[in-house]
C-alpha positions, 0 to 999 in steps of 0.5 A: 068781607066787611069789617062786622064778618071779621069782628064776628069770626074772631069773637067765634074764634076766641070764644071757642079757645076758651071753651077748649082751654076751660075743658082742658083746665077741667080734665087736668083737675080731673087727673085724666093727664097724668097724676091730679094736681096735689092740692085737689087730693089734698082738700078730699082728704080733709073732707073725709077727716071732717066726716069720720 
């Protein structure tokens, strides 16, 4: 194979890691992993205080 074939697989190969990471990172936000982060319940809360 040449060298451009092997630049171009990597590039796929990283590219799609990073998709991957970033819908992991995603779902994680959304709780779908156990308990959602505390932070992200705690800026809904202050959204709702701010409307009442």
């Amino acid at each position: 194979m040449h060298q451009s074939t092997w630049v171009v697989l990597l590039l796929l190969m990283f590219g799609e890691i990073a998709i991957l990471a970033f819908g992991g990172f995603i779902l994680w936000l959304a709780g779908e992993f156990g308990d959602a982060p505390k932070w992200t319940r705690l800026r809904s809360l202050r959204k709702r205080r701010r409307a009442q």
